[in-house]
C-alpha positions in Angstrom: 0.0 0.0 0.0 1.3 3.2 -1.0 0.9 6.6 1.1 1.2 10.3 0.7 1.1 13.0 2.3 -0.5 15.8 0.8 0.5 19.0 3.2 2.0 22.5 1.9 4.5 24.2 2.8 1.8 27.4 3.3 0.3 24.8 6.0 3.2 23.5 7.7 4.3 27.3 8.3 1.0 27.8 9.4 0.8 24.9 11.7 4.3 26.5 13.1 3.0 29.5 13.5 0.2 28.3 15.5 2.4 26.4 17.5 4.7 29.0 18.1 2.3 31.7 19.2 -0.6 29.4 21.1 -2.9 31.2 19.5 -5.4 30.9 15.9 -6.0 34.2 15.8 -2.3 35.3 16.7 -0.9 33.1 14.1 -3.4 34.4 11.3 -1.9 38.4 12.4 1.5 37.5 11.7 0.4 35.3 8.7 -2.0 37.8 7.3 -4.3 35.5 6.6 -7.8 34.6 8.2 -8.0 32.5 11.1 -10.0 29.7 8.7 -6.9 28.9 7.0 -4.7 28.9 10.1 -7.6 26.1 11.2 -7.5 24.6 7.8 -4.3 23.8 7.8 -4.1 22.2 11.7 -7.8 20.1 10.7 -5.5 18.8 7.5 -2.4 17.7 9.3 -4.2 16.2 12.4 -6.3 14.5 9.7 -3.7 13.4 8.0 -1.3 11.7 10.4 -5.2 10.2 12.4 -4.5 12.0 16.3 -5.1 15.6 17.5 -2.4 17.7 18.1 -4.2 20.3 19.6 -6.9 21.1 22.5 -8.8 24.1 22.1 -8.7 25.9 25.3 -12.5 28.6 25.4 -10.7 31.8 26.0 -7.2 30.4 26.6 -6.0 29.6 22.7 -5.0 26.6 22.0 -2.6 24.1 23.7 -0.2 21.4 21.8 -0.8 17.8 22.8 2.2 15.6 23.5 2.1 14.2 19.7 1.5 17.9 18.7 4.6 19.1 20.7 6.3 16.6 18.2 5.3 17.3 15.3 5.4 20.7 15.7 9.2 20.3 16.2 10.1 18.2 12.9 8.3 20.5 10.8 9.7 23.6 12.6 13.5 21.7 11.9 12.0 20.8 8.1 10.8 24.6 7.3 14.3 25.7 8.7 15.7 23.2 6.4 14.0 24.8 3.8 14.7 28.3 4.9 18.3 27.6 3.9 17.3 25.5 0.8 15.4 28.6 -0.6 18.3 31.3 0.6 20.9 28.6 -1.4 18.6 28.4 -4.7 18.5 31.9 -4.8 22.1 32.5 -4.5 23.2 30.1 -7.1 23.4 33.1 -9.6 25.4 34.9 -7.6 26.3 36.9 -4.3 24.5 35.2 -1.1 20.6 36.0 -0.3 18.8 35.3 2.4 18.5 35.1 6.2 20.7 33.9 9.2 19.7 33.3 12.6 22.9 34.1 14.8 22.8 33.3 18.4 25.5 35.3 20.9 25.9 35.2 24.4 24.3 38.6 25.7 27.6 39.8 28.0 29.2 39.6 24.6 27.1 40.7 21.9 27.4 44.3 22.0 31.1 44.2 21.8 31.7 41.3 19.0 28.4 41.4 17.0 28.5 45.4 15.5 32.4 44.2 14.3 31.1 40.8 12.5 27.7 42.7 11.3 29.9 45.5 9.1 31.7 42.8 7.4 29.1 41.1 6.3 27.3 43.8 5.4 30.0 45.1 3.4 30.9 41.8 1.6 27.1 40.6 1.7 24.4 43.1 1.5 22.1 41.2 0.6 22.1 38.9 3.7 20.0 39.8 6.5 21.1 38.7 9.8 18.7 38.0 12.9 20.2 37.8 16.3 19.4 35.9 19.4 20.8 36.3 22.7 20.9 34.6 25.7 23.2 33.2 28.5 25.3 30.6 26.9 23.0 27.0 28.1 20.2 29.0 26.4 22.4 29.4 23.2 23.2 25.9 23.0 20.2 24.7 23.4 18.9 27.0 20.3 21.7 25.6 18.3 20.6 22.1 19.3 17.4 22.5 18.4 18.0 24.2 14.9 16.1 27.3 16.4 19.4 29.0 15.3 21.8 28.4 12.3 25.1 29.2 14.4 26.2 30.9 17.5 28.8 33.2 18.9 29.3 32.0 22.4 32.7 30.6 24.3 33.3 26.6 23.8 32.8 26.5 28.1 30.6 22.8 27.6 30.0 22.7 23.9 29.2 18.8 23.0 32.5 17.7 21.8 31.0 16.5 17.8 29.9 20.4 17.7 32.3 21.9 15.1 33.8 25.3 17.1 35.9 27.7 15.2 37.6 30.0 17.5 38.4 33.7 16.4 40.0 34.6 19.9 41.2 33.8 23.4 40.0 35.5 26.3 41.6 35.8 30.1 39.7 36.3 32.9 40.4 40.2 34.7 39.1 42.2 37.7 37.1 45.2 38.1 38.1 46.9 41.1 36.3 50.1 42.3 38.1 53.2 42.1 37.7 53.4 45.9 40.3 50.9 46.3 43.8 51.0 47.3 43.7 47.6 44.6 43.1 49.9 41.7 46.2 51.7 42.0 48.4 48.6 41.5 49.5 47.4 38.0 47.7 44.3 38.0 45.9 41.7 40.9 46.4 37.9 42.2 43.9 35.7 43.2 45.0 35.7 46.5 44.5 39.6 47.0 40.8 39.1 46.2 40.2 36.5 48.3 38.6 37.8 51.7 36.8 40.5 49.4 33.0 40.9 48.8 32.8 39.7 45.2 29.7 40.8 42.9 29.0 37.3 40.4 28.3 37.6 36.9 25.0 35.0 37.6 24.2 33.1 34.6 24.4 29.5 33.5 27.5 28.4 33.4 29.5 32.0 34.1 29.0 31.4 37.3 30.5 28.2 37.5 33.4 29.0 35.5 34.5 32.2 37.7 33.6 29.8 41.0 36.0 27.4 39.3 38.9 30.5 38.9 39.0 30.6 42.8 38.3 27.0 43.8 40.9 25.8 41.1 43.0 27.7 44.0 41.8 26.7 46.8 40.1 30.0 47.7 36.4 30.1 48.9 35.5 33.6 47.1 33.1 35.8 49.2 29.9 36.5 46.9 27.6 39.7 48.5 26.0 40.5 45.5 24.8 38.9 42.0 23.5 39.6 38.9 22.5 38.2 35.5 23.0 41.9 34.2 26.9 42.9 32.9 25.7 46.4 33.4 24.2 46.2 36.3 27.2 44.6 37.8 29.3 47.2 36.2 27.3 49.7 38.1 27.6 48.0 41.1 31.4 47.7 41.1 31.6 51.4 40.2 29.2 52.4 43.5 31.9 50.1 45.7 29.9 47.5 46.1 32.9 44.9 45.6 35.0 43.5 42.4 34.1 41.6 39.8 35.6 39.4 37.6 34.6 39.3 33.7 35.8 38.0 30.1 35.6 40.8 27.6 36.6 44.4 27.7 34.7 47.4 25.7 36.3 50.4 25.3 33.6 51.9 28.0 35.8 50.1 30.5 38.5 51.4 29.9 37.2 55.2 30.8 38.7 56.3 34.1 35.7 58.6 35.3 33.8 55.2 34.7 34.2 54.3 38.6 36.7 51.3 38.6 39.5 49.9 37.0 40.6 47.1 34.5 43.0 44.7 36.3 44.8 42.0 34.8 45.2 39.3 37.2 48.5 38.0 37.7 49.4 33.8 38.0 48.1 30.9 36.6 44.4 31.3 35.4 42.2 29.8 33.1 41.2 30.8 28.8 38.4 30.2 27.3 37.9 30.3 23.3 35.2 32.4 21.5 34.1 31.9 18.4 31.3 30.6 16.5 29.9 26.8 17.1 27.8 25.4 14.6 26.1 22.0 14.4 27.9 18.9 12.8 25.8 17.5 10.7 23.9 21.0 9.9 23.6 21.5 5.7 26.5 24.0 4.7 24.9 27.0 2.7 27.0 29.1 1.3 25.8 31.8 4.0 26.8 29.6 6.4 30.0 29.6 4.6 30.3 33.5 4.3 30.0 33.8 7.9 32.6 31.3 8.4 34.6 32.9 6.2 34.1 36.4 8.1 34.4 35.1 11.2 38.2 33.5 10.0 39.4 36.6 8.5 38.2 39.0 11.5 40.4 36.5 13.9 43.4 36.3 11.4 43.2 40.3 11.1 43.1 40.1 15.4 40.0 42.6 15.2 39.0 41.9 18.4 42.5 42.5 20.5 41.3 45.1 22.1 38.8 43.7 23.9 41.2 40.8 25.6 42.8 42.0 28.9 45.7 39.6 29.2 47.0 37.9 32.6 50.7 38.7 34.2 
């Protein structure tokens, strides 16, 4: 016995977008098209593969059932599938064309994104770039799922058949307040910071990497304060608050009337890579391969230097 299956790619996006938003009459507004097609389309999927995939809540939209939950996730991996596949066609006559979905880890995106952006923008201006950002389990997890095409993030935990390429090194430095007799001095060990009220850069696995910085040396750091805000804990270091320990240095930073100083901290201490992961087995476009490309000549040119506060 032979079967088909006789769904659209109009429907699958409209089942996605149904999925996506919980919501018939949400999905039809970004759709632009009336809620009987968003309907349509779910009554001819469910139909066809014989189970319901969604309950319709009275007044609360509708709700995915387990066997909707995944379905809704092949097809959402299949229409990004296709996403590429269309952006490839259309580029087979020439320069790319098309959309990329870029994940970065917030902390960092403000300093390494605008640099990678004007590249492509002058070598590609016909590729439109969307960015996500998020702490760097959330990123991962977006790569994983094939929510995002690639992602800018540090290989801290990266599953080891994820391909990584690194574009630099980074070295873990203090922020000391102005305040402090510390901040006068050329650079800062371990050991000085110690018995000092530390304010924690508090998000998935940051915090466990600068708890690992002290613990690696037997010191039991004293954390008053936390944040999952780089800002905010820049603000905080500036009022007095304590020292901090971060990655990646903006030029902001750097600003003496900014309330604190940029210390290198001297000894042994652990680097972490950044650059941009990508999935193994994901289909190489030839935007995928521009970005690459970018993303190799931007580390080879050392473009991002100044941003990397180097241990004594």
């Amino acid at each position: 016995m032979e079967y088909s299956v006789n769904i659209t790619l109009k429907q699958m996006r409209y089942f996605d977008a149904a999925l996506r938003t919980g919501s018939i009459v949400q999905a039809a507004e970004e759709m632009n098209i009336s809620q009987s097609s968003i309907s349509a389309a779910i009554d001819l999927i469910e139909g066809t593969i014989g189970v319901d995939l969604f309950r319709r809540m009275p007044a609360k939209g509708i709700v995915p059932t387990d066997a909707g939950e995944i379905v809704g996730k092949r097809l959402h991996l299949f229409l990004e599938e296709v996403r590429l596949l269309e952006s490839d066609l259309l580029s087979i006559a020439g320069a790319p064309v098309g959309s990329l979905r870029i994940g970065c880890f917030e902390p960092a995106a403000p300093l390494v994104i605008p640099r990678l952006l004007q590249r492509i923008a002058a070598e590609y201006p016909s590729i439109r770039i969307e960015i996500v950002e998020g702490d760097m389990k959330f990123i991962k997890e977006q790569l994983a799922d094939g929510a995002i095409d690639m992602a800018l993030t540090y290989d801290i935990s990266l599953p080891v058949d994820m391909p990584f390429l690194r574009v630099f090194t980074t070295y873990p430095y203090a922020l000391i307040p102005n305040a402090w007799e510390l901040s006068e001095q050329d650079s800062v060990s371990l050991d000085e910071l110690a018995d000092l009220p530390m304010i924690m850069l508090d998000l998935p696995e940051s915090h466990s990497f600068f708890g690992n910085l002290f613990a690696s040396h037997g010191i039991d750091v004293n954390v008053v304060h936390s944040t999952k805000s780089s800002s905010v804990l820049r603000g905080m270091v500036a009022a007095g608050f304590g020292f901090s320990v971060l990655m990646l240095c903006g030029k902001s930073d750097r600003d003496p009337l900014n309330g604190y100083a940029v210390m290198p901290i001297s000894g042994s201490v652990p680097t972490s890579n950044f650059g941009l992961a990508y999935k193994k087995y994901a289909r190489r476009t030839q935007m995928v391969d521009m970005v690459l490309e970018s993303c190799a000549i931007l580390a080879e040119q050392r473009i991002y230097d100044d941003l990397i506060v180097r241990n004594v």
